[in-house]
N, CA, C and O of each residue as an XYZ file, in Angstrom:
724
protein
N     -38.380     -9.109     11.549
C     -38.356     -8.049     12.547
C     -39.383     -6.977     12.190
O     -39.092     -6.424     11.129
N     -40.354     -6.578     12.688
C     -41.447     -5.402     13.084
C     -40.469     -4.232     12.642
O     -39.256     -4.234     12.851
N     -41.041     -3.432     12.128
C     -40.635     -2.109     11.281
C     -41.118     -1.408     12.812
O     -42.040     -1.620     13.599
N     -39.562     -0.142     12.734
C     -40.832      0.506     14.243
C     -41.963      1.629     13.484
O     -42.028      1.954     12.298
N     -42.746      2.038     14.568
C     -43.694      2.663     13.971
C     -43.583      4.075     14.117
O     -44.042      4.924     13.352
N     -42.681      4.322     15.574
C     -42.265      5.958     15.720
C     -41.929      6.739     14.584
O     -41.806      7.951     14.765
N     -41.751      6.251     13.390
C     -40.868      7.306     11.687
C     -42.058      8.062     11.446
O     -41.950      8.955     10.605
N     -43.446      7.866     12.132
C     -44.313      8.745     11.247
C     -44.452     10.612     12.361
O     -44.972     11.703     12.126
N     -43.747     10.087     13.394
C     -44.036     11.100     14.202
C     -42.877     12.118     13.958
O     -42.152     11.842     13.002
N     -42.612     13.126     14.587
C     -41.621     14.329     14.585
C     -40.704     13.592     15.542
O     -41.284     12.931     16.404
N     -39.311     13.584     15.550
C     -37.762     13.150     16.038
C     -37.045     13.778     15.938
O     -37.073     14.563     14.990
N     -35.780     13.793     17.045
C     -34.592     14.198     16.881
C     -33.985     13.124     15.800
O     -34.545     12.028     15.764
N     -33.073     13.318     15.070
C     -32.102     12.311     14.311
C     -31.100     13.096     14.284
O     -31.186     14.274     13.936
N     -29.503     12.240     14.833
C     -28.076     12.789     14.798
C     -27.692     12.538     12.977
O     -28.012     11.567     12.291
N     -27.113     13.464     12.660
C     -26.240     13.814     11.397
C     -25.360     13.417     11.483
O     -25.142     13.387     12.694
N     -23.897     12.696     10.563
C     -22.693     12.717     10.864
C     -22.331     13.841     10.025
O     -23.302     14.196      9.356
N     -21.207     14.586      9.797
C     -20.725     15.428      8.675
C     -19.447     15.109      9.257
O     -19.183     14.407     10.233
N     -18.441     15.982      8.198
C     -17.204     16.155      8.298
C     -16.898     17.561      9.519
O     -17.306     18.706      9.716
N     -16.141     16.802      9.977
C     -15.619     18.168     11.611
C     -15.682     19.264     11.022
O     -15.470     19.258      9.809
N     -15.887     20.103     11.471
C     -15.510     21.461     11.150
C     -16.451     22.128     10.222
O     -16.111     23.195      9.711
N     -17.737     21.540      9.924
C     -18.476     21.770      8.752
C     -19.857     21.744      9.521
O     -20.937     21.784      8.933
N     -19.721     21.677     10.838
C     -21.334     21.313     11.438
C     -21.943     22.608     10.688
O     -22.746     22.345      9.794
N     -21.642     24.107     10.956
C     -22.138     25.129     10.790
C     -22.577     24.896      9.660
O     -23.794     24.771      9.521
N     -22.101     24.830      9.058
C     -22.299     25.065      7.147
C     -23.082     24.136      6.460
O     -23.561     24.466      5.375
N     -23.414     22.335      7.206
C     -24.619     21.754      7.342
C     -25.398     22.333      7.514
O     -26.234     22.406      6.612
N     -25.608     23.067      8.706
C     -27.037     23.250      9.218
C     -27.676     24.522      8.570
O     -28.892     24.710      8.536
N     -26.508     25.588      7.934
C     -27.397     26.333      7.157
C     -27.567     26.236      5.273
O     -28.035     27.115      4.549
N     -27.004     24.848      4.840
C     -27.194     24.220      3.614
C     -28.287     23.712      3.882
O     -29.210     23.770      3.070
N     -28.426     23.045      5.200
C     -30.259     22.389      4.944
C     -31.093     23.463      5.439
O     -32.275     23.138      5.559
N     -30.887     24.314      5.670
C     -31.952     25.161      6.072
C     -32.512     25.750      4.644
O     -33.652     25.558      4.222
N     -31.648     26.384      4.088
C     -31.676     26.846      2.873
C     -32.264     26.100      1.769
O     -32.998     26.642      0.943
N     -31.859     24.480      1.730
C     -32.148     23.453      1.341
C     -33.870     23.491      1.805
O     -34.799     23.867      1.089
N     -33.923     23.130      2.805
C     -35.414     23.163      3.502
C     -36.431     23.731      2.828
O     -37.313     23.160      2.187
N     -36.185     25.449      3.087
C     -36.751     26.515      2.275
C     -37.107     25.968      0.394
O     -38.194     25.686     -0.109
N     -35.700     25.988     -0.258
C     -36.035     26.216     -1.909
C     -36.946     24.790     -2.059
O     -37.695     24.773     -3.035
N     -36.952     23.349     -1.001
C     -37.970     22.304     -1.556
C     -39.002     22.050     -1.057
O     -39.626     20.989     -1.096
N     -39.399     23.564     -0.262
C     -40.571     23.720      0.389
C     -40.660     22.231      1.668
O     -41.595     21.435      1.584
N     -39.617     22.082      2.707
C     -40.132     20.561      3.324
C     -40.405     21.364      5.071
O     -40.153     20.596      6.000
N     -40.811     22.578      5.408
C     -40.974     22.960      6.522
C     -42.168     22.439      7.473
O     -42.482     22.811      8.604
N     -42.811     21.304      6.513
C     -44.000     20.682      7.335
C     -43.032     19.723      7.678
O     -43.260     19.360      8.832
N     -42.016     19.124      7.187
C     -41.377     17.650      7.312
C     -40.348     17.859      7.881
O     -40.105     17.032      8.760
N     -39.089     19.207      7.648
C     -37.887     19.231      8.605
C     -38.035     20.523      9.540
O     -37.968     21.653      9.057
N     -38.264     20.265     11.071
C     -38.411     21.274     11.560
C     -36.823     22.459     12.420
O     -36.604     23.667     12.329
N     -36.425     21.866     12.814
C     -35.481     22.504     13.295
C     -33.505     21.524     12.962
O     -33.181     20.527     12.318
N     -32.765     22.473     13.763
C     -31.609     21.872     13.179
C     -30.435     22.663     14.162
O     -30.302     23.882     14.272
N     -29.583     21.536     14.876
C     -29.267     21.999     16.173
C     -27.688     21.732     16.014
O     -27.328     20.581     15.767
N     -27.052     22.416     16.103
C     -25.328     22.086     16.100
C     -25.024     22.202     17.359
O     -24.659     23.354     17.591
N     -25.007     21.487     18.338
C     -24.742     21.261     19.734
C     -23.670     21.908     20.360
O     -22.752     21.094     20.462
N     -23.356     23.023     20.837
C     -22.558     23.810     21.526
C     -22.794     24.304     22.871
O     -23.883     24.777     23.195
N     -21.288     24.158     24.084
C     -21.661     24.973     24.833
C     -20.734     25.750     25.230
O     -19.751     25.354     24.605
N     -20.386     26.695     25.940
C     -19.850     27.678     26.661
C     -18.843     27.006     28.239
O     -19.199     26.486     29.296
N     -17.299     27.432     27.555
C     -16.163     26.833     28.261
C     -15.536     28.303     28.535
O     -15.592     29.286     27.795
N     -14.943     28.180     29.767
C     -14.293     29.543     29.946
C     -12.637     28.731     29.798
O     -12.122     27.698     30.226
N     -12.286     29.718     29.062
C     -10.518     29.500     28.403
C      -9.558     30.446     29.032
O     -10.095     31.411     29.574
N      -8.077     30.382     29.090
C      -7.328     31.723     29.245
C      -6.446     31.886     27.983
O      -5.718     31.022     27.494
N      -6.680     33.406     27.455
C      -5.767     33.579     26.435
C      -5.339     34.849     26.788
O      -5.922     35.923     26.934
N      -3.644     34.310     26.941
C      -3.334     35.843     27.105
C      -3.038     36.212     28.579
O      -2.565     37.345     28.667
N      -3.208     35.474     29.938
C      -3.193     35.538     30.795
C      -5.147     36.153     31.261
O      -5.535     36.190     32.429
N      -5.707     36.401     30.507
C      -7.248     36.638     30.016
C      -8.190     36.143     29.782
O      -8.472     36.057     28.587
N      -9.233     35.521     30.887
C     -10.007     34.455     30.769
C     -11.225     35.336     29.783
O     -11.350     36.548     29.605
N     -12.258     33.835     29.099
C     -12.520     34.394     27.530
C     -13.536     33.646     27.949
O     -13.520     33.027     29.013
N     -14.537     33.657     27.091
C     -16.251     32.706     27.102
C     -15.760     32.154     25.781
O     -15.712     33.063     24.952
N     -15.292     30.722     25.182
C     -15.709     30.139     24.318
C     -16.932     29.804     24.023
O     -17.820     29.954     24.862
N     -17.194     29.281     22.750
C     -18.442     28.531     22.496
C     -17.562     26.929     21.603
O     -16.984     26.892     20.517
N     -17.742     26.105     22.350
C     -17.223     24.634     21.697
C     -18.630     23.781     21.513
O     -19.735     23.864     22.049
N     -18.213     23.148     20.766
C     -18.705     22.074     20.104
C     -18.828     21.049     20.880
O     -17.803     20.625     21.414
N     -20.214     20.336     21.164
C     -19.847     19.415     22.036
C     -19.924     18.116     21.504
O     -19.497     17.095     22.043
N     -20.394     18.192     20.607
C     -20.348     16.809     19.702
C     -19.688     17.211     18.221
O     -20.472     17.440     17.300
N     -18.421     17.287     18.016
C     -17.794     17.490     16.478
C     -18.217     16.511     15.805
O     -18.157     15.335     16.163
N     -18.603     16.859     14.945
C     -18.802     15.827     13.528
C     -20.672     15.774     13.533
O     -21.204     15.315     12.522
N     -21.479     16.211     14.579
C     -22.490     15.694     14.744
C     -23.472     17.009     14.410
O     -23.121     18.165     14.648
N     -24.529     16.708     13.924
C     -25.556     18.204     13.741
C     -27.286     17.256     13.707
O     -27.601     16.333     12.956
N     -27.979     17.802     14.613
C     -29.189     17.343     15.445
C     -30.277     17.720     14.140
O     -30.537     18.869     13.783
N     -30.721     16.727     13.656
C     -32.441     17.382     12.576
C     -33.680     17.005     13.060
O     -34.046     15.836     12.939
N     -34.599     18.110     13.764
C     -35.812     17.381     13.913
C     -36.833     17.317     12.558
O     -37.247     18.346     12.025
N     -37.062     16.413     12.242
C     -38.190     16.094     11.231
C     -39.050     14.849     11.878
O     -39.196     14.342     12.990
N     -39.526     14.653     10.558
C     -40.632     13.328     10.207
C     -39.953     12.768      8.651
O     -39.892     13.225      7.510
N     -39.494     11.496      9.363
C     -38.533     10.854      8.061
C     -39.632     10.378      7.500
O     -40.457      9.714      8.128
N     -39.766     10.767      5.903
C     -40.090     10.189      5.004
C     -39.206      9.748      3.533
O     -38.013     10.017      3.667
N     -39.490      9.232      2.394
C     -38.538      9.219      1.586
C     -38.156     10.849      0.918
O     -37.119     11.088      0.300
N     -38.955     11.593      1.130
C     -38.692     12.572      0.359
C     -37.875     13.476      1.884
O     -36.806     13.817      1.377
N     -37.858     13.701      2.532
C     -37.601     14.434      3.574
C     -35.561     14.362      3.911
O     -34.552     15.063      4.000
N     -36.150     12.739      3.987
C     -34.566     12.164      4.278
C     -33.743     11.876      3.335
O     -32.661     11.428      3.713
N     -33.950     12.018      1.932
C     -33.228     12.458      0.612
C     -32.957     13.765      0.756
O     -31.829     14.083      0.380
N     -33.549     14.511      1.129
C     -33.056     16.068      1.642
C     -31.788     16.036      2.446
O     -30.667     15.920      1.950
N     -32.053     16.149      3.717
C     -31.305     15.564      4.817
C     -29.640     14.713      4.091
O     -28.544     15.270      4.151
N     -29.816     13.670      3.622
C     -28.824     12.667      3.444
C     -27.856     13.726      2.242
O     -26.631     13.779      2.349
N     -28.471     14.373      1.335
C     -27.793     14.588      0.320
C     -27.473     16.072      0.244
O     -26.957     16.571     -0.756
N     -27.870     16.920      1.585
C     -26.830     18.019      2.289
C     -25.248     18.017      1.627
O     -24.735     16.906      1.488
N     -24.609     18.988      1.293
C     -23.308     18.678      1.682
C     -22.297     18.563      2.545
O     -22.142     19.563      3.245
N     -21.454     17.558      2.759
C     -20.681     17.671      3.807
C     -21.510     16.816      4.658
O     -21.127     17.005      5.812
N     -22.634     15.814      4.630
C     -23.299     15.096      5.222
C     -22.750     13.881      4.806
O     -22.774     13.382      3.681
N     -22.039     13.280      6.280
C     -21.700     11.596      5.585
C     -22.325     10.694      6.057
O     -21.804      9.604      5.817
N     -23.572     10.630      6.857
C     -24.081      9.650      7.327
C     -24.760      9.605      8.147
O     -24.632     10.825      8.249
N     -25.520      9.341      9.020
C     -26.580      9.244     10.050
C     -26.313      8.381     11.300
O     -25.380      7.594     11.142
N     -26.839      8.350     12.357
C     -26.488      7.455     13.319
C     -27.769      6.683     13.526
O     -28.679      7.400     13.941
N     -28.206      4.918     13.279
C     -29.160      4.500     13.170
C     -28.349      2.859     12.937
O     -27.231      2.423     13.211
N     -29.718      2.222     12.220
C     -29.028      1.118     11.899
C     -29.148      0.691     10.694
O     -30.353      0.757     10.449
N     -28.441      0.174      9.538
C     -28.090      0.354      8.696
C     -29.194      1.078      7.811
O     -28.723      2.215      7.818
N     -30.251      1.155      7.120
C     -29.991      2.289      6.366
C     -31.703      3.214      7.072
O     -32.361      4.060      6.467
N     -32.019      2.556      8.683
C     -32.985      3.399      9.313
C     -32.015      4.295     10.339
O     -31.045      4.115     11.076
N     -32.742      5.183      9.988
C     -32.217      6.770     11.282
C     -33.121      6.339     12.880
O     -34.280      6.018     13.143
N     -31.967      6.528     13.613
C     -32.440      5.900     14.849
C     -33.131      7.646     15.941
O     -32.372      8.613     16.011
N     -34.164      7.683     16.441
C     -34.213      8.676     17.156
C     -33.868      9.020     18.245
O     -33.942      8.146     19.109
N     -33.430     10.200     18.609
C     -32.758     10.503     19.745
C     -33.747     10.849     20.985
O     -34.456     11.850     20.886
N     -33.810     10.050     22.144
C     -34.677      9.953     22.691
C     -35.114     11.623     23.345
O     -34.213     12.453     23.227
N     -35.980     11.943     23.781
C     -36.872     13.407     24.270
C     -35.486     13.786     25.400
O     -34.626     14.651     25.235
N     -35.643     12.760     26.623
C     -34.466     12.835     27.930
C     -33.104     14.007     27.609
O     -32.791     15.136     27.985
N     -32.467     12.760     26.519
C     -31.472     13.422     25.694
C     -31.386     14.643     25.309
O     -30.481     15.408     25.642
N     -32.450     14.950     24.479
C     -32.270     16.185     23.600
C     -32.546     17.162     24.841
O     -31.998     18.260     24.757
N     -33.229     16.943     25.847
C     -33.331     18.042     26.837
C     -32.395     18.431     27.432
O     -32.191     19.641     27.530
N     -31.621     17.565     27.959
C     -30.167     17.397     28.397
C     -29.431     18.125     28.000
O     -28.859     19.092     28.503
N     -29.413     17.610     26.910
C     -28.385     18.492     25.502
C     -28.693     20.226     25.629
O     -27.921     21.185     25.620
N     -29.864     20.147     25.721
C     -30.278     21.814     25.237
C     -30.457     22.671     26.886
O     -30.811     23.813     27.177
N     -30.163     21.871     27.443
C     -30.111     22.470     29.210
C     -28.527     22.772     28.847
O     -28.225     23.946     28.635
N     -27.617     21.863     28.776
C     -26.490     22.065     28.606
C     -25.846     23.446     27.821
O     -24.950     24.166     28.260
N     -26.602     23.596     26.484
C     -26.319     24.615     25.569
C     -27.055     25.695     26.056
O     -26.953     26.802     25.528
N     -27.849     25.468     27.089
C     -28.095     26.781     27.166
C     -27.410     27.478     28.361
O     -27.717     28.669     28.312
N     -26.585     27.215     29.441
C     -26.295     27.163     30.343
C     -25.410     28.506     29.890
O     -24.536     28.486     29.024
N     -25.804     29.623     30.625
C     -25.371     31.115     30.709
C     -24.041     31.566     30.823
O     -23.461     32.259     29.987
N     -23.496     31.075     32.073
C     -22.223     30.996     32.955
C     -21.714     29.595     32.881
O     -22.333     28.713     33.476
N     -20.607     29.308     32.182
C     -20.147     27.792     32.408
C     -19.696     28.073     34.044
O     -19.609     29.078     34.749
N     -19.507     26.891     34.198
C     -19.380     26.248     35.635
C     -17.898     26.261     36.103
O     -17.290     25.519     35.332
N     -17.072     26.766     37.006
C     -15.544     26.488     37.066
C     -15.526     25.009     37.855
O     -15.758     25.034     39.064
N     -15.340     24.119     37.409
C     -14.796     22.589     38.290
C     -13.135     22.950     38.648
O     -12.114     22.806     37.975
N     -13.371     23.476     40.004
C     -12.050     23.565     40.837
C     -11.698     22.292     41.549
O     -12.189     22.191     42.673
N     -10.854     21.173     41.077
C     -11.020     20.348     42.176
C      -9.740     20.013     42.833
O      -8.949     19.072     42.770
N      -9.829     21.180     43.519
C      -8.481     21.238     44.144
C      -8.451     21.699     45.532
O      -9.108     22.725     45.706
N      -7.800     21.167     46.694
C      -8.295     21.437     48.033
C      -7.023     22.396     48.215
O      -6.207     22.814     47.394
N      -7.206     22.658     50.104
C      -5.782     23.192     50.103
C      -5.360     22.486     50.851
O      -5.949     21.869     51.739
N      -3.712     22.497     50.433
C      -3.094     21.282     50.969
C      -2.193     20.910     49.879
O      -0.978     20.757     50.001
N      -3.125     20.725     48.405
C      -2.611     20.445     47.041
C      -1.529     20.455     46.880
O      -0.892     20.940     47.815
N      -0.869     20.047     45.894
C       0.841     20.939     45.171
C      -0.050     20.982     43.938
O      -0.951     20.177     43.706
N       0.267     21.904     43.253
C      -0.015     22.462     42.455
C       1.788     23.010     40.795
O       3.017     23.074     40.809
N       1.150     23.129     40.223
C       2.042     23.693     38.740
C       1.761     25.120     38.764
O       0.541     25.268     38.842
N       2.149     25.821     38.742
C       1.713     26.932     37.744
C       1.843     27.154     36.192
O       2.848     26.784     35.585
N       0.734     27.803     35.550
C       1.177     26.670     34.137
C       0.857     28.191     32.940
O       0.886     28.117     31.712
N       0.594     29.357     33.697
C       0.314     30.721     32.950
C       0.842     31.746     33.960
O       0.770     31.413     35.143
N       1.379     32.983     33.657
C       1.453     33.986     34.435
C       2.526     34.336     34.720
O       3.300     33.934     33.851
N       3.206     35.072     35.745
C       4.029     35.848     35.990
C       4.689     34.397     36.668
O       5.737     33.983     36.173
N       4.040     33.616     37.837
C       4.904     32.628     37.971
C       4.631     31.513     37.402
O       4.423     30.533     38.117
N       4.591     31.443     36.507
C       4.866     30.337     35.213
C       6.209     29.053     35.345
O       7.355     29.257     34.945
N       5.829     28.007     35.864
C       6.436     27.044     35.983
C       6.925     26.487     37.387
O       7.514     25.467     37.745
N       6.263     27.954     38.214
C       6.430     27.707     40.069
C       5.761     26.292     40.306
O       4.961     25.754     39.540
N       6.180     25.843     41.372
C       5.272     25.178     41.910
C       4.711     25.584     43.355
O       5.318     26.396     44.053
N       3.796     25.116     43.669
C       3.349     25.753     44.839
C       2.165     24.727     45.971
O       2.092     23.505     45.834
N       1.563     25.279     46.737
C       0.549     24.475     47.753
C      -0.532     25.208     47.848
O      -0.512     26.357     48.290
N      -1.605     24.597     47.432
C      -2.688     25.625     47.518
C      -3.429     26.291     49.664
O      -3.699     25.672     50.694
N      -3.431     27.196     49.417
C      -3.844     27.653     50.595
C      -5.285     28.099     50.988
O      -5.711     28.341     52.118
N      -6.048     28.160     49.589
C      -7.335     28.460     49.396
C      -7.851     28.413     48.327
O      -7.173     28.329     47.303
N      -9.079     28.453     48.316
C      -9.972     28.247     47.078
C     -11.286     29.108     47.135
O     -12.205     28.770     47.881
N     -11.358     30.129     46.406
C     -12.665     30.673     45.818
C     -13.324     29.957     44.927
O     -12.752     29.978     43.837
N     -14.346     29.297     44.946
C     -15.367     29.028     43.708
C     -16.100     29.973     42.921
O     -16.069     30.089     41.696
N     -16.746     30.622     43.731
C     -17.175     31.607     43.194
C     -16.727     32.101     42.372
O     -17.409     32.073     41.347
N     -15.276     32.886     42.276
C     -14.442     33.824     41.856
C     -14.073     33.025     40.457
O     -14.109     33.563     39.350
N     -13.679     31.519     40.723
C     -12.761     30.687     39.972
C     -11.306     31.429     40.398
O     -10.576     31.910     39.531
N     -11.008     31.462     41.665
C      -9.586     31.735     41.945
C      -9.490     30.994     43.309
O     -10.283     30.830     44.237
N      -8.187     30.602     43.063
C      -7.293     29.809     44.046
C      -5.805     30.921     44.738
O      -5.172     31.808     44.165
N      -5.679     30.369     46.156
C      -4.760     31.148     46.344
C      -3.597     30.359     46.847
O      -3.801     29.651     47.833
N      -2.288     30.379     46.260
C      -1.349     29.345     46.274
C       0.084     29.893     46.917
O       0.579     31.007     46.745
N       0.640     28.721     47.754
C       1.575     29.417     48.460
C       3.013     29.301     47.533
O       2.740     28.342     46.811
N       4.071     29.641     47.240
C       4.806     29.592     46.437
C       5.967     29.973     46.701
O       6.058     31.171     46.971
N       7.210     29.176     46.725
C       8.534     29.269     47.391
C       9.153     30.489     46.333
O       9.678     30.249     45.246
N       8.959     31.818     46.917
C       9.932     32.502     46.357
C      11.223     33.355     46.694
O      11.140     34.438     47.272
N      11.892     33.040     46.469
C      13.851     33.745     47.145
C      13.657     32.786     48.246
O      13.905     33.449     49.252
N      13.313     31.442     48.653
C      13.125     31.029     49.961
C      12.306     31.532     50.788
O      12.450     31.193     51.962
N      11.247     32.449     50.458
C      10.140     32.234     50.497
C       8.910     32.056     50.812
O       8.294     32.296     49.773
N       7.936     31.689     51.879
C       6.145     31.280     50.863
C       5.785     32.456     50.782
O       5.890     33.397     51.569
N       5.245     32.338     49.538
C       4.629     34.139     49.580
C       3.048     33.975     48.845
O       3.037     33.746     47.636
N       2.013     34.068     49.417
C       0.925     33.865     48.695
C       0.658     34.723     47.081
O       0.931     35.899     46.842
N       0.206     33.970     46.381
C      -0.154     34.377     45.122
C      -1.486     34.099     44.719
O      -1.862     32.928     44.665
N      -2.408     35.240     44.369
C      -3.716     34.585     43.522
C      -3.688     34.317     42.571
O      -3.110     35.118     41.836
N      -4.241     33.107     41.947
C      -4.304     32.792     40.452
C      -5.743     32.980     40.040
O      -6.564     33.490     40.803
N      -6.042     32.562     38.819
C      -7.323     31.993     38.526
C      -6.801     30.623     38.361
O      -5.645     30.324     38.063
N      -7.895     29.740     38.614
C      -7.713     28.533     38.644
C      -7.357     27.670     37.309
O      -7.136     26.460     37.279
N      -7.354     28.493     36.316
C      -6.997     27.943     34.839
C      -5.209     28.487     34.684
O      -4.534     28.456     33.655
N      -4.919     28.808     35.614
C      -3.223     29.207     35.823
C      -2.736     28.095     36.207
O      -1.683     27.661     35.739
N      -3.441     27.465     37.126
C      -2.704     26.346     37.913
C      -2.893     24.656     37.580
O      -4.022     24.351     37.196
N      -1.873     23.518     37.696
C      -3.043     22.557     37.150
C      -2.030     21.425     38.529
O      -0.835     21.482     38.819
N      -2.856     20.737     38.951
C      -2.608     19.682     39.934
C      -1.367     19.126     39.478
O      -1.032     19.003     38.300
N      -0.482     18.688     40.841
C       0.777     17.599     40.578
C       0.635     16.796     41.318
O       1.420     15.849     41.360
């Protein structure tokens, strides 16, 4: 089998590490990088995150999640000295490739990826019409059930009809209050 020839050029290559340790990879090899002088050979180093809106608290929040756990992005130029760097990180268990070549992550991808992470405002996916039955699953009516009567996208709020004392009495939620039945 033909050796490929792409290893002499600059690549993405995926990292495996242990969950919870992407961060602390990426600034061990940076640091790493620096004291063995390899900034011609490892250029950048990407822990893939993006921005989820959560409710805590009845209080919607901007997370930042992880979109690939376990995974941390190195662009270099694999050589033997480069990828002895790289491999012997701590908290680095392995590479994604085939057995002991690092496979590159194609250009498409990594753009993808970094459109994704960069994305300002996450997106609310409401997919809920009216008509729905609906849960209520946060809030003052917490465990109602109800029929949705409207939908803001914009807002990320839904407005749901809800049997109360016998009853419908409209209620606004945000749409992370409510979850489909």
């Amino acid at each position: 089998m033909a050796k490929q020839t792409q290893h002499h050029g600059k690549a993405w290559y995926v990292l495996h590490t242990y969950s919870g340790y992407e961060d602390n990879v990426a600034r061990n090899l940076k640091q790493r990088i620096e004291s063995m002088d390899m900034q011609d050979l490892i250029f950048d180093i990407i822990v893939p995150k993006e921005k989820k809106i959560k409710i805590r608290g009845g209080k919607r929040i901007i997370v930042e999640e992880r979109v690939y756990p376990g995974y941390v992005l190195v662009h270099m130029i694999v050589t033997d000295a480069s990828w002895y760097v790289v491999r012997n990180t701590p908290n680095v268990t392995g590479f994604i490739g085939l057995g002991t070549t690092p496979t590159p992550v194609s250009p498409e991808e990594i753009k993808a990826l970094k459109k994704r992470m960069g994305v300002a405002e996450p997106k609310y996916k409401i997919d809920v019409r009216p008509g729905d039955s609906v849960k209520i699953i946060d809030g003052p009516f917490k465990d109602f059930d109800g029929k949705i009567q409207g939908v803001d996208e914009e807002k990320g709020k839904v407005k749901v009809l809800v049997l109360i004392f016998g009853r419908e009495t409209p209620v606004e939620l945000d749409f992370l209050q409510m979850k489909k039945i």
